[in-house]
N, CA, C and O of each residue as an XYZ file, in Angstrom:
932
protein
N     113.010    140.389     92.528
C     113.219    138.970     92.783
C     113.929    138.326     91.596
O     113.680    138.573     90.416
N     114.740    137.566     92.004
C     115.777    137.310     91.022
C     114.867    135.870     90.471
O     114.230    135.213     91.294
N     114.898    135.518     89.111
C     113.676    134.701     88.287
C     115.031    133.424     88.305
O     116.208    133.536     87.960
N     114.131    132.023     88.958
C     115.179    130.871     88.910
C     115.257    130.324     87.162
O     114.519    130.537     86.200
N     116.152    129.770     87.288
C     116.601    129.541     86.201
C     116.108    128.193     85.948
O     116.085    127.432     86.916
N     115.645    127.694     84.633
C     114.570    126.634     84.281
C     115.831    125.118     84.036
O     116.806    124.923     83.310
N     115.223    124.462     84.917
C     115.540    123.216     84.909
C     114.574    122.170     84.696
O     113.664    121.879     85.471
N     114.918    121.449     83.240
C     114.172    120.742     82.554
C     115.145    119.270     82.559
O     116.311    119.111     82.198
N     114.126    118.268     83.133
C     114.303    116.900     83.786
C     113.609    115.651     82.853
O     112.388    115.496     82.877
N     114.452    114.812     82.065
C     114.043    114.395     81.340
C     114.492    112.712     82.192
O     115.646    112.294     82.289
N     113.081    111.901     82.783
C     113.415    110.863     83.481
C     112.645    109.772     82.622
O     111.550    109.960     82.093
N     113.554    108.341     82.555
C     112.960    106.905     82.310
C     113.210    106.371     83.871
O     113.519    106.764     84.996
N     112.678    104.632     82.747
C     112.609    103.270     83.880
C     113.713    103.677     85.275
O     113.358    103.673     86.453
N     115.129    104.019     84.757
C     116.054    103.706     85.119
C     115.553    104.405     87.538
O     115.632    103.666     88.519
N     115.291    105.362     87.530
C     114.744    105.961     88.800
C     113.387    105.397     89.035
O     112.774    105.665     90.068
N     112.832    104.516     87.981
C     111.286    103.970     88.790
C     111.904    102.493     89.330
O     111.275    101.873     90.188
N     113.237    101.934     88.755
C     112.970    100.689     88.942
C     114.068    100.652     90.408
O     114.332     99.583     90.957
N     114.574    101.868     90.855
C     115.568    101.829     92.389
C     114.592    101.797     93.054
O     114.881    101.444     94.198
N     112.860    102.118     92.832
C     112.040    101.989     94.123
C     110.976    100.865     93.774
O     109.793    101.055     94.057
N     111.511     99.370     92.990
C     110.984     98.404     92.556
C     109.847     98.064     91.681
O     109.106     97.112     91.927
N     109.660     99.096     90.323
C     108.946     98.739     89.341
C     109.523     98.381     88.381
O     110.288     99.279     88.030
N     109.597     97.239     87.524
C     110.273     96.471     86.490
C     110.331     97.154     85.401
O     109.386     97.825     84.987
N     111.360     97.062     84.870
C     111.231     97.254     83.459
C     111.217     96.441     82.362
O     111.427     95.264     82.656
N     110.993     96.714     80.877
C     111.125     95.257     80.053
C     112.125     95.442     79.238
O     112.306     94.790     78.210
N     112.891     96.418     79.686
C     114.270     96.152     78.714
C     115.438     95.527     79.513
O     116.585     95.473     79.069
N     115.104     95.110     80.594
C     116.264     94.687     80.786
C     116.299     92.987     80.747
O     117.144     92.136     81.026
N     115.094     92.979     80.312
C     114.845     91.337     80.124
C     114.726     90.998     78.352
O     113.906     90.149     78.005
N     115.530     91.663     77.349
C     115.513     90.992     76.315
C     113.458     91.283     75.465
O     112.947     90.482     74.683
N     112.858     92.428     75.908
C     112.532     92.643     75.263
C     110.623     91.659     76.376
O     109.457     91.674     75.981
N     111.043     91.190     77.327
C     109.295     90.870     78.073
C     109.613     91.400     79.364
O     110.523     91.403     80.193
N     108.586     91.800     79.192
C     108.200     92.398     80.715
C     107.483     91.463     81.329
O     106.959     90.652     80.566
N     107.366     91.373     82.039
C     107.028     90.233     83.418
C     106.663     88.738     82.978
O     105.887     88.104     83.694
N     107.299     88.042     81.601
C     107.022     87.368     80.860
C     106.300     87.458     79.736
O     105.970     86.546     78.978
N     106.048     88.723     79.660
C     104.910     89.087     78.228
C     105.857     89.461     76.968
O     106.756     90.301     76.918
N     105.484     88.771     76.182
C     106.197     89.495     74.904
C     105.310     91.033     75.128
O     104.130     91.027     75.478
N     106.190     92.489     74.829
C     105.892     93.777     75.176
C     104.475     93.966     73.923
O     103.435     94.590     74.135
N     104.771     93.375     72.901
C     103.678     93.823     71.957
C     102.089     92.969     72.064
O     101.150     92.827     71.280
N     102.318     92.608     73.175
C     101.469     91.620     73.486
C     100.399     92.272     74.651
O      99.311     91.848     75.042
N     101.447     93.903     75.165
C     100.123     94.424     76.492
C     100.595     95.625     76.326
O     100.429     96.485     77.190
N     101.393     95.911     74.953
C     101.332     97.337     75.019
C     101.397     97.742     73.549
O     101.987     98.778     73.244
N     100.932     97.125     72.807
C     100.456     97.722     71.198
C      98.911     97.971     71.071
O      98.179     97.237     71.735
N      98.429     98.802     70.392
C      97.034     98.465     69.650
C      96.592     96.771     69.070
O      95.487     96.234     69.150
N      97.762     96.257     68.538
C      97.025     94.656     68.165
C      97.206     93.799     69.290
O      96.927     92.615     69.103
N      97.595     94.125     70.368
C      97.312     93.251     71.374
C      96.040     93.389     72.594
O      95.619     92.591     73.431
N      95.598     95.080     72.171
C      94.883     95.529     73.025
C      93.494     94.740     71.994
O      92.524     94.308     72.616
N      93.522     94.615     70.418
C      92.735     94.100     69.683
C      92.573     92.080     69.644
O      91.650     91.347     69.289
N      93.673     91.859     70.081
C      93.652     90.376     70.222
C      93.170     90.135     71.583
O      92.341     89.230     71.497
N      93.278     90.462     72.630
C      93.299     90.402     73.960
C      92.987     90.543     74.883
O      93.416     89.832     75.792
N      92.034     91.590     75.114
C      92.212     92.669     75.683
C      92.034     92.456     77.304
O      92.167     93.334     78.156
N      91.813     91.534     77.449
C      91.290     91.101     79.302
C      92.949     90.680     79.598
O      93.380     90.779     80.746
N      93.779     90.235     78.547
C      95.197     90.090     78.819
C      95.515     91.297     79.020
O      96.065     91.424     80.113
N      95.410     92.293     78.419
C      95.929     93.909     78.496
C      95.484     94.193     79.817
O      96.341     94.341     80.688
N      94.556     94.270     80.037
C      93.625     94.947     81.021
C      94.560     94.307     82.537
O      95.281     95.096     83.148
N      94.443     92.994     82.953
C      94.848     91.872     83.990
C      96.943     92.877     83.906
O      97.455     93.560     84.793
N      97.338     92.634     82.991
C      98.426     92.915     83.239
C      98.936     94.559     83.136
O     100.130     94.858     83.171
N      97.815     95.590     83.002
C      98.068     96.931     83.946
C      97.839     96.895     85.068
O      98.519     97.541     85.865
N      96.502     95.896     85.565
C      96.104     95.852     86.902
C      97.488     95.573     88.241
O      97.788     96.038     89.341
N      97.982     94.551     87.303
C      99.409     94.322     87.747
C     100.397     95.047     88.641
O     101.012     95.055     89.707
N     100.103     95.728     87.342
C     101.450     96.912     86.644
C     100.824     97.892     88.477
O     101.502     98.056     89.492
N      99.784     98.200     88.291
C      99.118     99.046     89.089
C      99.406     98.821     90.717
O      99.540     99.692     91.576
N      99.462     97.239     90.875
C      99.034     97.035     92.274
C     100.721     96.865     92.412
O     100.966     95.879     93.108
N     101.545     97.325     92.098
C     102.783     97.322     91.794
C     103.337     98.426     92.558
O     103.938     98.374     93.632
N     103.013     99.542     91.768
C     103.415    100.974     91.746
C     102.356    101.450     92.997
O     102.844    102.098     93.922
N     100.924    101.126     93.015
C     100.664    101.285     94.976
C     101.629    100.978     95.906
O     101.839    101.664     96.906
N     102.300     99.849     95.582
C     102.951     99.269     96.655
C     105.211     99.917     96.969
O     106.091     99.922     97.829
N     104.944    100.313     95.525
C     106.053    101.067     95.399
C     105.844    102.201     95.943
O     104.756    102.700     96.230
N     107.593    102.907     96.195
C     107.354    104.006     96.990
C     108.861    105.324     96.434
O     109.790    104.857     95.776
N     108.865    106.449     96.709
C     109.416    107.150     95.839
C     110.791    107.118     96.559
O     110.990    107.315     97.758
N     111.752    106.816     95.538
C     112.965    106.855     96.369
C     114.101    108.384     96.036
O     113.836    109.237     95.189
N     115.292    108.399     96.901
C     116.161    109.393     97.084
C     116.060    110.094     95.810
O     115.712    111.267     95.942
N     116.256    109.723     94.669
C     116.226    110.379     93.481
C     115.086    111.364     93.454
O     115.297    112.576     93.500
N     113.718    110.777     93.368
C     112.616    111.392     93.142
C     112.459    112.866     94.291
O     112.125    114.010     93.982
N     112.786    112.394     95.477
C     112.329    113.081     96.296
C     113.726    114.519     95.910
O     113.239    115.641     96.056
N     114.989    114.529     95.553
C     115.927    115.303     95.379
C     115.236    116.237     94.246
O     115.042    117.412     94.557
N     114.801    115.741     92.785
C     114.421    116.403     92.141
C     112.925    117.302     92.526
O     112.609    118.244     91.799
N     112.232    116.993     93.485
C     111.549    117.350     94.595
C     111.949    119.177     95.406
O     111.553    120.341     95.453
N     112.802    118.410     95.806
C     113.682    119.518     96.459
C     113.847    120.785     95.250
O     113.251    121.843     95.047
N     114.849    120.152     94.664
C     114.959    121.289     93.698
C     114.254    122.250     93.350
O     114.787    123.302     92.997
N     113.141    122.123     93.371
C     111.990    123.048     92.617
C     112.350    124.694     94.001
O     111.952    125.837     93.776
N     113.034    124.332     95.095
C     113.070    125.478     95.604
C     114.179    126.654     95.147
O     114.397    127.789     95.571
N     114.775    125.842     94.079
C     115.859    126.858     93.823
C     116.168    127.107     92.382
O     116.910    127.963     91.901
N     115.250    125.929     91.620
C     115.299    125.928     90.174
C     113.806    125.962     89.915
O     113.007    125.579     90.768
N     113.426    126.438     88.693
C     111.939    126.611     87.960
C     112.339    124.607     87.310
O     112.945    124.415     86.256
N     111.818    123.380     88.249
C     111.936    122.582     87.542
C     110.758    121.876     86.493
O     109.604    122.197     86.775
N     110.903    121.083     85.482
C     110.027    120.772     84.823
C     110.778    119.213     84.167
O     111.660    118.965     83.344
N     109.610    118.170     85.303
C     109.995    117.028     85.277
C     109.364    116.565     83.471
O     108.278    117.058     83.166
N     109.928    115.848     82.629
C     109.363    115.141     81.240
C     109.558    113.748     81.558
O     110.745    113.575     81.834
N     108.930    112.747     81.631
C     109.034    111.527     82.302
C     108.441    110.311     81.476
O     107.291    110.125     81.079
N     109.578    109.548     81.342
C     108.482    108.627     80.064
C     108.356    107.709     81.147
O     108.952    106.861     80.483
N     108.088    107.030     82.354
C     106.863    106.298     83.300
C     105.595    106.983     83.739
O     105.225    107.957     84.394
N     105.104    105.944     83.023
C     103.677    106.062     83.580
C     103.741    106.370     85.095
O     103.422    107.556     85.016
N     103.895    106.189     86.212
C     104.003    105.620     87.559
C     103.542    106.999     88.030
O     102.967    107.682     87.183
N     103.679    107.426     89.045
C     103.396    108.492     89.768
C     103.995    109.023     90.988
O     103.516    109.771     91.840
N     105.334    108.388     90.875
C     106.236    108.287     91.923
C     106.768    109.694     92.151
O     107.143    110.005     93.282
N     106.811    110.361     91.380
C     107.354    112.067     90.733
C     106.276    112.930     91.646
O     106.692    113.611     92.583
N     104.972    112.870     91.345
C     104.423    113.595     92.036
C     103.968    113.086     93.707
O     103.517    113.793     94.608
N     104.235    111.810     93.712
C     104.007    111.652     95.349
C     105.507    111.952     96.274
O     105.717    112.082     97.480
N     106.272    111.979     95.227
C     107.522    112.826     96.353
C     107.599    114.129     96.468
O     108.200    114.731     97.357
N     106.735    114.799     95.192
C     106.103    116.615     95.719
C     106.554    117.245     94.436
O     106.601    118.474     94.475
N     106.818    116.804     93.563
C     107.175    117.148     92.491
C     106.007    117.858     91.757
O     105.047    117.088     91.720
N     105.665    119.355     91.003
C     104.205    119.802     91.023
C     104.422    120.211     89.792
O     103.531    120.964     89.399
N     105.402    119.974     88.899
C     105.344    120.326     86.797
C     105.526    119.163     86.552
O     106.720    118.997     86.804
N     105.021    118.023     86.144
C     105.359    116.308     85.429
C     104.628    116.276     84.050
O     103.434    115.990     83.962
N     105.418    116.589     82.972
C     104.750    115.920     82.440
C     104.996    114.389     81.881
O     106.094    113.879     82.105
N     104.127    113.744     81.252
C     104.107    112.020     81.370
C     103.789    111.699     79.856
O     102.716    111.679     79.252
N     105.063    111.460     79.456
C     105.126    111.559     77.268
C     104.394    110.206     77.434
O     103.639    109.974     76.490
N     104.424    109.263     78.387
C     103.737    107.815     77.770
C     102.516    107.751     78.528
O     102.021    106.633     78.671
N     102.074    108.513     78.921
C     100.490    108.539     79.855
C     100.553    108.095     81.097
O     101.603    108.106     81.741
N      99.219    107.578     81.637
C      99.710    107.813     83.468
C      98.927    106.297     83.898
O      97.735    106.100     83.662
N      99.635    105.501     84.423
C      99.046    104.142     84.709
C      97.908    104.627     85.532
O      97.239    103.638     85.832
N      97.361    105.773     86.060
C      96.118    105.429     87.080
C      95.169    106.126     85.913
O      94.252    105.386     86.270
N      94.940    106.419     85.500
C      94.176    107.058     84.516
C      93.959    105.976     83.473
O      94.852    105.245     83.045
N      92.105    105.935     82.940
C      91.852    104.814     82.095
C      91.196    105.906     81.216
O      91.128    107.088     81.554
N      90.597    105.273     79.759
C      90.386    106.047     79.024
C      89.249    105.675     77.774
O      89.320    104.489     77.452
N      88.576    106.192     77.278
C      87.824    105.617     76.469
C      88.395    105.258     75.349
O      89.307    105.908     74.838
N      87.868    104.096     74.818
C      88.023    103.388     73.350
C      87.777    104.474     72.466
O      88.517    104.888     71.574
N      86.493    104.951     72.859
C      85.661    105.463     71.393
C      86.075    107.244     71.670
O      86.227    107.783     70.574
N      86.195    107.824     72.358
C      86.738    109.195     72.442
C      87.650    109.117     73.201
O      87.244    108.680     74.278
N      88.881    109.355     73.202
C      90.326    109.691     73.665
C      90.033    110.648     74.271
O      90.901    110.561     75.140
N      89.263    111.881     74.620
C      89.267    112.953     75.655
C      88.535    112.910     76.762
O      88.349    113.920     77.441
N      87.881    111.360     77.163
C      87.073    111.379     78.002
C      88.221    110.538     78.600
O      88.369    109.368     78.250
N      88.932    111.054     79.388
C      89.978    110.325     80.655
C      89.352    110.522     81.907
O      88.749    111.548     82.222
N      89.541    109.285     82.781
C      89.171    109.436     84.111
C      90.216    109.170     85.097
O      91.174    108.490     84.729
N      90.178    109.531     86.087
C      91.062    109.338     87.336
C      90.943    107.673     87.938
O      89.877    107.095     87.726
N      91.801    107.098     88.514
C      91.593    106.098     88.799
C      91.973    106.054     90.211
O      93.134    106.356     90.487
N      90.976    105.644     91.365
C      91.245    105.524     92.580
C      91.656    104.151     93.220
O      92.236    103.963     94.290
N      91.187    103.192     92.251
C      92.046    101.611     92.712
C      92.960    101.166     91.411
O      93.228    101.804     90.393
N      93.324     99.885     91.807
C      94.502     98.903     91.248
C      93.650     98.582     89.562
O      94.136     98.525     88.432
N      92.036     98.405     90.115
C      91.499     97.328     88.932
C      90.582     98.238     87.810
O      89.739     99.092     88.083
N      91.000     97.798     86.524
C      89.998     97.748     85.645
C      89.843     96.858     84.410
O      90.711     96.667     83.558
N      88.450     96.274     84.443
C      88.070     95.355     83.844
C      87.458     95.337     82.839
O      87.017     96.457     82.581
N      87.123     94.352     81.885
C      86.147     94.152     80.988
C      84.917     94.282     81.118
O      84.267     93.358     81.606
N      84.400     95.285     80.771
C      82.618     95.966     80.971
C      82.460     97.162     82.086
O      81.437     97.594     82.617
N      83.841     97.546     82.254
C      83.536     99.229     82.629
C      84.355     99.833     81.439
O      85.384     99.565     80.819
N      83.063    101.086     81.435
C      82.648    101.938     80.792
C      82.549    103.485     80.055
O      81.636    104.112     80.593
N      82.909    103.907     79.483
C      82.924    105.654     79.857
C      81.555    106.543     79.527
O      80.541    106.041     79.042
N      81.632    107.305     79.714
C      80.142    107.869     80.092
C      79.217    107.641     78.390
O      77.994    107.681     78.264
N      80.143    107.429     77.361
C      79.276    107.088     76.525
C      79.063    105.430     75.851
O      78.357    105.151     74.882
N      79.854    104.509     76.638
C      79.304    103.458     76.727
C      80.082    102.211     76.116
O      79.758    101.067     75.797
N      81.574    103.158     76.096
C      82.524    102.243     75.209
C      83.793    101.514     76.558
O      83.976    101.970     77.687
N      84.372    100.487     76.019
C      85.087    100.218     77.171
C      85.941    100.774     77.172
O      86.401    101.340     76.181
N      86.607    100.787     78.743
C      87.732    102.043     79.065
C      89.063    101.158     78.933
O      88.898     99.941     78.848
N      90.167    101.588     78.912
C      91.573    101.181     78.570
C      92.601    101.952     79.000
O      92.467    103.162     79.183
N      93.782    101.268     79.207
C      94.171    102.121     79.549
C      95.056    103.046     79.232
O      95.842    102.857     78.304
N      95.053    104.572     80.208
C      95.299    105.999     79.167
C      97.394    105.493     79.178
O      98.128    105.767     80.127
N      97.697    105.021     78.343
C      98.963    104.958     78.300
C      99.356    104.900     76.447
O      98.626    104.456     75.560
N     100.540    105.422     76.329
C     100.673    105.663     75.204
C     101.598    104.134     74.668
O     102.706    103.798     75.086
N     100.992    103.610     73.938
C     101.284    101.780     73.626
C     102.357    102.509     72.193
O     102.387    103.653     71.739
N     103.158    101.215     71.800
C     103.846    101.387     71.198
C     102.989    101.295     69.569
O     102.250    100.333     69.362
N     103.171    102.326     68.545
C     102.945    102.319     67.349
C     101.872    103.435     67.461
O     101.192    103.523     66.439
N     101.584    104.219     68.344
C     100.774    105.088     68.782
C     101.163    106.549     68.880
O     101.947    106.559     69.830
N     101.038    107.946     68.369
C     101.428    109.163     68.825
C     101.982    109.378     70.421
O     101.728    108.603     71.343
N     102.605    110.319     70.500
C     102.776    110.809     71.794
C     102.344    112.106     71.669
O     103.085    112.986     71.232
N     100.917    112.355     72.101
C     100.412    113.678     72.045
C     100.994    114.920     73.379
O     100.902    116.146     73.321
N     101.480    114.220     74.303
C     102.598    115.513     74.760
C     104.137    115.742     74.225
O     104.899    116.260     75.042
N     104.508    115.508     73.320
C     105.925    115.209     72.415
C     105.783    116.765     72.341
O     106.628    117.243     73.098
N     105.186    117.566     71.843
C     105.130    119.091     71.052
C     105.542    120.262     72.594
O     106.218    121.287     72.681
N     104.649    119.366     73.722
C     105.121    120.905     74.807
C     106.494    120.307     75.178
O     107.408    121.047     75.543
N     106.648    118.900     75.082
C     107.872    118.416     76.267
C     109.050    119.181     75.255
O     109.980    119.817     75.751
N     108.881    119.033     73.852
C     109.577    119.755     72.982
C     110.456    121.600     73.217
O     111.565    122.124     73.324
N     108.942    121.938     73.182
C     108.810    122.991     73.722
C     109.617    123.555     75.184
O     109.864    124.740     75.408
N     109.838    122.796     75.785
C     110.282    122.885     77.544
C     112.035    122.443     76.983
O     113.051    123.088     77.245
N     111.983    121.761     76.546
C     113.551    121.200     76.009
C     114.177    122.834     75.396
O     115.240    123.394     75.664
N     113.306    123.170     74.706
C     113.967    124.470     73.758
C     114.445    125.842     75.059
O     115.254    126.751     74.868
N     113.916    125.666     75.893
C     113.706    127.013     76.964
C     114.901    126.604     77.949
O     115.604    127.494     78.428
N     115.154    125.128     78.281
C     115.626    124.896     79.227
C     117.298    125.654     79.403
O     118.042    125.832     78.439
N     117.715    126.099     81.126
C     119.168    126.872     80.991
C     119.769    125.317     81.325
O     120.914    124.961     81.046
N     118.775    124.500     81.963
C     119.721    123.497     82.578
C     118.687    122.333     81.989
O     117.472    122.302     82.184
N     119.628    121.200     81.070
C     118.696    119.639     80.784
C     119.669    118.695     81.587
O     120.890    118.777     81.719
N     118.789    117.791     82.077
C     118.939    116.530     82.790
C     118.384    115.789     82.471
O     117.179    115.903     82.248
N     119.329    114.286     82.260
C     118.477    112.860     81.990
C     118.942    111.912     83.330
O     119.989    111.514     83.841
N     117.832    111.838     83.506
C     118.097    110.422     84.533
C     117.737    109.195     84.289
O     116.604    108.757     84.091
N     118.750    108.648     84.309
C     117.688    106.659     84.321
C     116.998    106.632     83.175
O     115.767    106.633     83.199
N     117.857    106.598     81.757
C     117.179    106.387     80.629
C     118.428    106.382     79.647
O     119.356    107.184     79.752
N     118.356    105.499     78.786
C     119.358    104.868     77.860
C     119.258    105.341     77.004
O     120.031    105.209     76.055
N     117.812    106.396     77.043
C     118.296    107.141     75.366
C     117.802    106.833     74.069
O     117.862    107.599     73.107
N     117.381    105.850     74.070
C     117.184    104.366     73.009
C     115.641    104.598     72.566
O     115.485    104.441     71.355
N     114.515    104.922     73.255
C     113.088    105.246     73.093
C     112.965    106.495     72.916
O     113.196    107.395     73.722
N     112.438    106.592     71.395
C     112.111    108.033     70.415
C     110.457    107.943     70.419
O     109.788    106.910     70.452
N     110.085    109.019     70.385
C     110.824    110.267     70.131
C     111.555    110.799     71.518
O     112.432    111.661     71.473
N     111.145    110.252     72.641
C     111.833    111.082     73.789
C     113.012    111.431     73.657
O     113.353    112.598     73.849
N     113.866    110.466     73.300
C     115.434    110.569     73.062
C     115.968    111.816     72.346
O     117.038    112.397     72.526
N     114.620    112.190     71.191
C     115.270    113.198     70.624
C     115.030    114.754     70.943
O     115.041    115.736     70.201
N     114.846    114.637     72.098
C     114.879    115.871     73.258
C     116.127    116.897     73.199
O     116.201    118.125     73.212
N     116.909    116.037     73.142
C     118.294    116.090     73.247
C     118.604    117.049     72.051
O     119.470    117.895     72.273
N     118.180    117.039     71.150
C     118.337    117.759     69.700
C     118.148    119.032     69.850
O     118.922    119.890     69.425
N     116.986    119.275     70.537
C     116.650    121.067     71.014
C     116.947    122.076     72.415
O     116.362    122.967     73.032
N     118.225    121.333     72.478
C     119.004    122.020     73.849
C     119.605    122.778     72.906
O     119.983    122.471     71.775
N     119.665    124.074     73.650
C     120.773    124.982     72.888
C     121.966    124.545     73.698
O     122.040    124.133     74.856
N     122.935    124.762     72.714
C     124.411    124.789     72.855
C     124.657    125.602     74.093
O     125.370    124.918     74.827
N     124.386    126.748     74.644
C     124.931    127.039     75.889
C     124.137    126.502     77.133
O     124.620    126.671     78.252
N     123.127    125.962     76.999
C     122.318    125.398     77.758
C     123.373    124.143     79.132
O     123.310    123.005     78.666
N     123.847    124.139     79.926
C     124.535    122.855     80.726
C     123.507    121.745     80.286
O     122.300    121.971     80.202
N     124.336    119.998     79.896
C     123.545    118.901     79.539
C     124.013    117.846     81.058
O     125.054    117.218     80.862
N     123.622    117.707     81.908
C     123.751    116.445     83.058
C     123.422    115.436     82.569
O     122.387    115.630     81.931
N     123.915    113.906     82.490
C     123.256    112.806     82.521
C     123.870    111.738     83.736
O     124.973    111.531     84.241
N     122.478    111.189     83.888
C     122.811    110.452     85.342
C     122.117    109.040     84.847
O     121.056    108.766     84.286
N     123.234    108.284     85.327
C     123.037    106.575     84.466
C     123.820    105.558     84.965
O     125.006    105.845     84.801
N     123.644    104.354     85.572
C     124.682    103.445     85.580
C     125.395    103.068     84.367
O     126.625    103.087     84.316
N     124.685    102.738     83.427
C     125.295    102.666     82.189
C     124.908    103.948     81.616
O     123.736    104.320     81.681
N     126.187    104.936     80.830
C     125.766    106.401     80.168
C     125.472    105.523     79.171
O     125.748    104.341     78.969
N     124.660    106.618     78.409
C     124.579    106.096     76.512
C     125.349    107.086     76.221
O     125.694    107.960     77.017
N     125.760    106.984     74.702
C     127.033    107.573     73.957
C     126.123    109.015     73.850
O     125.013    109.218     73.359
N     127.130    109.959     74.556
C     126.472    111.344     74.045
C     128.160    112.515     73.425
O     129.331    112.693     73.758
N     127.343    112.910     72.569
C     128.192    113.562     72.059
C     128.802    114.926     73.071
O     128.096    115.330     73.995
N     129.998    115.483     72.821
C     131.114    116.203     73.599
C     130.602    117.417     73.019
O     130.514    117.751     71.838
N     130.136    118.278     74.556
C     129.230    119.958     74.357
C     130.059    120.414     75.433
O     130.397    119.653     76.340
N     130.425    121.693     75.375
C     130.311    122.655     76.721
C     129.327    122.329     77.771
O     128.221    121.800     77.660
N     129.942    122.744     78.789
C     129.071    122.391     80.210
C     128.243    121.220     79.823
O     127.025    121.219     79.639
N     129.431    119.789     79.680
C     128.509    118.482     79.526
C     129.483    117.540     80.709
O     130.645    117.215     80.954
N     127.808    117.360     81.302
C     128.615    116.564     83.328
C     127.918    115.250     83.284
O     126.695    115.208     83.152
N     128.985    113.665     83.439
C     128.294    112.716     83.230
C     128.653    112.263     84.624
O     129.661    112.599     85.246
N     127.530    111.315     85.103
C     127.383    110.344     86.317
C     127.123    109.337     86.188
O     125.972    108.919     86.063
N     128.247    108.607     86.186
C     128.163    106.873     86.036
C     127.262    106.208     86.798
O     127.371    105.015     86.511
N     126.146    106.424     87.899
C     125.360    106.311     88.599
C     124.067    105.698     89.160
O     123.066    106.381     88.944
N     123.928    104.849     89.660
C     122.120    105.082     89.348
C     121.667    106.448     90.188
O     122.343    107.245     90.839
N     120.459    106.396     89.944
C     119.977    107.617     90.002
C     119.596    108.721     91.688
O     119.446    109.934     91.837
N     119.559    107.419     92.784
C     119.567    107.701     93.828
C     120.580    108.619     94.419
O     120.241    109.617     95.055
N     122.411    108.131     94.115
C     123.326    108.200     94.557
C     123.678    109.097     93.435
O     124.473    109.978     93.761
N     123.356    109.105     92.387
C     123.644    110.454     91.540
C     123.053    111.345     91.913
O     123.698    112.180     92.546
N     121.758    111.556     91.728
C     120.786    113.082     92.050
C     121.658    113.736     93.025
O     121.526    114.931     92.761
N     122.698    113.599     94.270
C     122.889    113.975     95.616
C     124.252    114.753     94.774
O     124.688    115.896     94.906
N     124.677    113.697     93.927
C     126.287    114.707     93.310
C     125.720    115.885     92.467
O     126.296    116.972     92.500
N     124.369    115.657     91.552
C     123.900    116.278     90.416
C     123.676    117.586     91.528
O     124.531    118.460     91.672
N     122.851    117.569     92.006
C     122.388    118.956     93.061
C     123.156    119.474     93.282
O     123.125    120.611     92.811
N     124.709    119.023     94.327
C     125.482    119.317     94.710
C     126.119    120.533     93.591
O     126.420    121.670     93.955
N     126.237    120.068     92.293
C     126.988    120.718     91.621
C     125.840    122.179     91.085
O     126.192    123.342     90.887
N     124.479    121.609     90.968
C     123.572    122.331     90.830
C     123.482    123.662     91.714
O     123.591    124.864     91.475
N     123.364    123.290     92.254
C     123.289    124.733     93.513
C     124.925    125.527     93.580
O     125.072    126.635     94.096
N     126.001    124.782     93.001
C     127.276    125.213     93.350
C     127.770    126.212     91.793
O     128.404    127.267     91.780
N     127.436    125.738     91.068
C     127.582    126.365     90.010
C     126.656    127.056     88.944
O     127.093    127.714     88.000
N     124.958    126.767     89.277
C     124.098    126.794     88.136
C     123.141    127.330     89.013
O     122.028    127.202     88.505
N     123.102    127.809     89.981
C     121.682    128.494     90.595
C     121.858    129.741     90.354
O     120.996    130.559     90.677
């Protein structure tokens, strides 16, 4: 059996927000009117925190109501002909409800809450809400499991790792601009093919087998495949 060849998928905002979840960069820095350091730092989760809490709930009853579009479901597909391995800086879960089954999630996962006082006690989250005075099994309040800005990214080392292996890297719907993800890009080998799919590209430097798509991500993924299966399977 002939072993598919590893396709490593490096996705932002840019594919969560074609199936209507906001982003805050395209507003100068607030997301849904929030200054960003205000519901997604440690000192806001310390000034605030029923503000933090109210505006994931948000965030949450958002992304229920969102739904996975052409993009998601293509990189979906793929997995039948490529070993794919989605790296995804949204929280959302749009990746795996279009069937997508390798994700990993460098900024954590909006349904998942997490303890204050031990970071390894994560729980699953089956609704929109969580509030002030729930709990984790040892009695601290839960928060949520997302990686806030000024904070580690404790999957940075495998997504790393998956970047180094990859025959084929892809960016979709991401400007590039948010590190460490951005610097993904650093541990592609040189013969490795680089795709990027973007309405606006960011400046990438001139490699062998380097294919750009002026795009958003819906109406790109369909050219990206196309060429995928035609030249790289």
């Amino acid at each position: 059996m002939v072993q598919k060849k590893k396709l490593v998928v490096l996705t932002g905002a840019g594919i969560s927000a074609e199936s209507g979840i906001a982003t805050f960069r395209d507003a100068d820095g607030l997301w849904e009117g929030h200054d960003v350091m205000e519901v997604a730092s440690p000192q806001g989760w310390r000034k605030n925190p029923e503000l933090v809490l109210d505006f994931y709930n948000q965030r949450r009853k958002n992304a229920m109501e969102a739904k996975p579009n052409q993009g998601h479901f293509i990189l979906a597909e793929l997995e039948q002909d490529f070993d794919v391995r989605i790296i995804t800086q949204n929280v959302d879960n749009l990746h795996e409800r279009a069937g997508s089954t390798n994700v990993l999630h460098l900024h954590g996962k909006l349904f998942e809450s997490r303890s204050t006082l031990d970071p390894s006690l994560i729980y699953e989250m089956k609704s929109w809400e969580l509030n002030l005075g729930d709990k984790c099994a040892r009695g601290s309040q839960l928060r949520p499991n997302i990686v806030w800005f000024g904070e580690p990214v404790p999957m940075m080392e495998k997504a790393v790792e998956e970047a180094i292996r990859a025959d084929i890297f892809l960016v979709v719907g991401t400007s590039l601009v948010v590190y460490p993800a951005a610097s993904l890009l650093d541990f592609i080998s040189e013969e490795s093919a680089l795709l990027v799919v973007d309405p606006k590209l960011p400046a990438i430097r001139k490699r062998p087998n380097l294919h750009l798509f002026e795009e958003k991500a819906s109406t790109g993924m369909k050219k990206v495949a196309e060429l995928l299966l035609s030249k790289y399977k």
